[in-house]
N, C-alpha and C positions, 0 to 999 in steps of 0.2 A: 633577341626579340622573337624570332621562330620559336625555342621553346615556350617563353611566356605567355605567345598563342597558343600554343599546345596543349599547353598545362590549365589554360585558361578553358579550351574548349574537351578538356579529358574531364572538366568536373560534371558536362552537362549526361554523361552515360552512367548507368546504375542500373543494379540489379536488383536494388529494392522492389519490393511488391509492398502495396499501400497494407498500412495497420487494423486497418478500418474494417468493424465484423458488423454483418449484419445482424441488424435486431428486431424482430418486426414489434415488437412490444415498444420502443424507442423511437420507429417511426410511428406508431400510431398516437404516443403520447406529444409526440411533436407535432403532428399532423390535427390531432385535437388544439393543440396550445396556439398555431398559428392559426385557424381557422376562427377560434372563441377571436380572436385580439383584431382579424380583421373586421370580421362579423361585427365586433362592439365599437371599435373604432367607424364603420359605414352607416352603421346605426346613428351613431352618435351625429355622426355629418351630416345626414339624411334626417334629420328630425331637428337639429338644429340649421342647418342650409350653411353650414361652413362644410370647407377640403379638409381633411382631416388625415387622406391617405395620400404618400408619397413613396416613390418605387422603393427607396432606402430601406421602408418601415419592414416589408417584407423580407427581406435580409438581415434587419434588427429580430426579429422571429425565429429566424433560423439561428443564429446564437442564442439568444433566451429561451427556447426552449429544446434545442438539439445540445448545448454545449454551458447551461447554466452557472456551473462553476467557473468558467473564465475567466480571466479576468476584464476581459474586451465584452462581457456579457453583463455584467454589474449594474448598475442603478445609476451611479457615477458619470459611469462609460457611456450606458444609452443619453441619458440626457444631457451629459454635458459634450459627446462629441456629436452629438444632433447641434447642440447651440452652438461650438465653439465653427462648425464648418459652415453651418447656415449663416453664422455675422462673417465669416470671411468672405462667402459668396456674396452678401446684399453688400457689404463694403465694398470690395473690389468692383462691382455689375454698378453700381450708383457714380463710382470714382472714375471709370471707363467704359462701362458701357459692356455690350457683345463681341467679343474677340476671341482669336487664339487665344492671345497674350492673358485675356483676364481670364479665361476658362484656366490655362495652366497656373496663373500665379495663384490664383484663388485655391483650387485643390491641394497645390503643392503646400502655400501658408497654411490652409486647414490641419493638413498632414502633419504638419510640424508643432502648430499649435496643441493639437493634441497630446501629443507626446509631452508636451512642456507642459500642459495644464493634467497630465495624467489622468487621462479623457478618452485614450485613443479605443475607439471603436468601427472598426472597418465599414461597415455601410453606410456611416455617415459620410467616409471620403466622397461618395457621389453626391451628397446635398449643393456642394456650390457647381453641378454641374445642371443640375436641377434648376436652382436659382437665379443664374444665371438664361438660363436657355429658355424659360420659362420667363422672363424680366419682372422677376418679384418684387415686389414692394417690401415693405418693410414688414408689417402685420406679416408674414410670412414665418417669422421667427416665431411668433405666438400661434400662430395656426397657419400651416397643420404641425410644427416643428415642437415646439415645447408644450402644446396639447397635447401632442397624438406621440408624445414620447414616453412623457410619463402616464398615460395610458397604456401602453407597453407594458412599462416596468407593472403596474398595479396588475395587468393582468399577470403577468410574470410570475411575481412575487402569491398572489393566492392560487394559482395553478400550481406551480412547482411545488410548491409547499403540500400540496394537495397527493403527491407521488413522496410510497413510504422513502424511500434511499434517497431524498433532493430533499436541501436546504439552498434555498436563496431568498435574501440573495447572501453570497459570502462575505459581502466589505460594503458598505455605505459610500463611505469617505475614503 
C-alpha cells in the first residue's frame, strides 16, 4: 500500500516546462475575435432587451479563436455542449431544486452527456452551474444558450476564415 502511495504521488513532480510560445500576432487575433463576439453578442441583447451573455460564452472564445482547430472548438462542440449541459441543468434545478446534490449531479451528467453525444466542450461544463444558481426557467435554453452559441460560431466561423493559415471550422458533424 506504501508504495502505491508513492507511486501515486511520484507522478504529481515534473520537470516539464509548458510548450506554449508566445505570439503577440495570435494574441491580438484572439483578442480581436473575442472582443468582435462579445461586442455583437451585447449589441444584439441591448437592442433587442434579451441576456445574451453568459460567463461560459467568454471561455467559448477562448477556444474559437485561440485554439480553432480543436476539436472541443467546432460548431458541433459549441453548440451542442452549450444545449446538452444547459438541459441538464434546467432538468435536474426543476426536478430538485438548489442543492449540493443537484449542482454536482447536473454538471457531472452534463460532463458525461457530452462525451456520449460527442459534444464535449469544456466551458459549457459550467452552464448547469449557472443555471442552476441562477433558477432559470426554461427559455434559458433559447436565450442566452442556443442564441448566443451559434452566435459564436458565426462569428467564428467569418473571423477565422478571415486569417491566411485558419480554416474553420474543421468538422460540422
Amino acid at each position: 500500500m506504501e508504495k502505491a502511495i508513492k507511486a501515486y504521488f511520484a507522478k504529481f513532480v515534473t520537470h516539464a516546462r509548458s510548450p506554449l510560445k508566445i505570439n503577440i500576432w495570435q494574441a491580438v487575433v484572439a483578442f480581436v475575435g473575442g472582443f468582435l463576439t462579445i461586442l455583437l453578442l451585447e449589441s444584439i441583447a441591448e437592442g433587442l432587451q434579451w441576456s445574451l451573455v453568459i460567463a461560459p460564452f467568454g471561455a467559448s472564445c477562448v477556444l474559437a479563436f485561440v485554439l480553432p482547430e480543436a476539436p472541443v472548438s467546432q460548431p458541433r462542440n459549441i453548440i451542442g455542449g452549450h444545449m446538452v449541459t444547459t438541459l441538464c441543468g434546467l432538468t435536474v434545478y426543476h426536478l430538485w431544486g438548489n442543492s449540493i446534490w443537484s449542482l454536482s449531479v447536473a454538471v457531472g451528467l452534463g460532463i458525461a452527456l457530452m462525451l456520449l453525444t460527442k459534444t464535449t466542450h469544456p466551458p459549457a461544463g459550467a452552464n448547469p452551474i449557472v443555471v442552476i444558481t441562477a433558477a432559470s426557467t426554461w427559455s434559458f435554453l433559447v436565450t442566452p444558450v442556443l442564441i448566443g452559441s451559434i452566435v459564436i460560431v458565426c462569428v467564428a466561423v467569418l473571423y477565422n476564415n478571415l486569417i491566411k493559415n485558419r480554416k474553420y471550422p474543421t468538422f460540422w458533424i
